[in-house]
C-alpha positions in Angstrom: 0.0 0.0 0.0 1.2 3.6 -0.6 -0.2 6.5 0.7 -1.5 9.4 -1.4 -2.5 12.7 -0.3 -2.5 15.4 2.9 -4.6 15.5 6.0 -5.4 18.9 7.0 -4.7 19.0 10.4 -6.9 21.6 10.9 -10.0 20.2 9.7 -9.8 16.7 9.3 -12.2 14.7 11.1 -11.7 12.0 13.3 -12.0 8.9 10.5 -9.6 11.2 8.2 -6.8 11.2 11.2 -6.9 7.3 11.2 -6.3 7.1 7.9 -2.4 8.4 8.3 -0.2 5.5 8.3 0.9 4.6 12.1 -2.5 6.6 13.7 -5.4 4.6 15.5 -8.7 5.7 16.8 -6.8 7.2 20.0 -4.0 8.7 18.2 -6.7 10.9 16.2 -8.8 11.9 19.1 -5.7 12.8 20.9 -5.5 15.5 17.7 -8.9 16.4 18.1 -8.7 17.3 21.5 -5.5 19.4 20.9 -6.7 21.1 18.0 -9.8 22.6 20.3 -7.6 24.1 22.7 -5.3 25.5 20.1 -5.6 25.1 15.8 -2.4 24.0 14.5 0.0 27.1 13.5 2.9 24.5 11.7 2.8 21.0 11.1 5.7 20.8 13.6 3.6 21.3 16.3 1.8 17.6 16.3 4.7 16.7 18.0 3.0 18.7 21.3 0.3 15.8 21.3 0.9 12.9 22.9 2.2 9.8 20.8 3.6 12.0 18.4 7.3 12.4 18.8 10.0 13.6 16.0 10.3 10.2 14.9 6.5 9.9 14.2 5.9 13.1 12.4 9.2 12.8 10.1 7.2 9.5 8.8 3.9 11.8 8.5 5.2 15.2 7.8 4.6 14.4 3.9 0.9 14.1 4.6 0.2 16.7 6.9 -1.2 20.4 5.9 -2.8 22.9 6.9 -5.0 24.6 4.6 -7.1 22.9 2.0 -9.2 19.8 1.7 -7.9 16.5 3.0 -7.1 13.9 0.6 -5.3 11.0 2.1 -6.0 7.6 0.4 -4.4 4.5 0.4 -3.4 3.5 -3.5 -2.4 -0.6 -4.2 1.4 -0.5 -6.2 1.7 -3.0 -8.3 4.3 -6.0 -7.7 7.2 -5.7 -9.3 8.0 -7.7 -12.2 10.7 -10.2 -11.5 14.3 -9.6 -13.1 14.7 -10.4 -16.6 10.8 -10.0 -16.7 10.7 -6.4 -17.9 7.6 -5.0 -19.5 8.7 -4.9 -23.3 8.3 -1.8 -24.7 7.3 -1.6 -28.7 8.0 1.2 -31.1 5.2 2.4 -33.6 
């Protein structure tokens, strides 16, 4: 699976938190809650909620934003084709 997309931190409901790879149920209410007593200012600042620690939000900082509609999905890649298996390529 690959991820495609931002979450805006801002807005995003609870169900659009989970979706960021590594976030659960709790992990998304604990941005809720912090977002009521203070909207997010920077990305950087997720690391103020609890659970979220450099580590976490280097892994996240690609989908995170805050302005615009969220758009996080999860897209299936496509195996690889073995070595030697290479998809041929004609000319017209």
């Amino acid at each position: 699976m690959q991820y495609v997309g931002v979450v805006n931190l801002n807005e995003a409901t609870a169900a659009e938190l989970d979706l960021l790879p590594g976030v659960g149920e709790k992990a998304a209410q604990r941005i809720l809650e912090h977002r009521k007593k203070r909207p997010f200012g920077r990305v950087e600042e997720l690391v103020r909620v609890k659970g979220f620690g450099k580590k976490k939000f280097l892994k996240l900082r690609a989908h995170l934003a805050l302005t615009g509609p969220t758009t996080l999905k999860k897209e299936q890649v496509p195996a690889p084709l073995p070595p030697g298996r290479e998809a041929s390529v004609t000319n017209p």
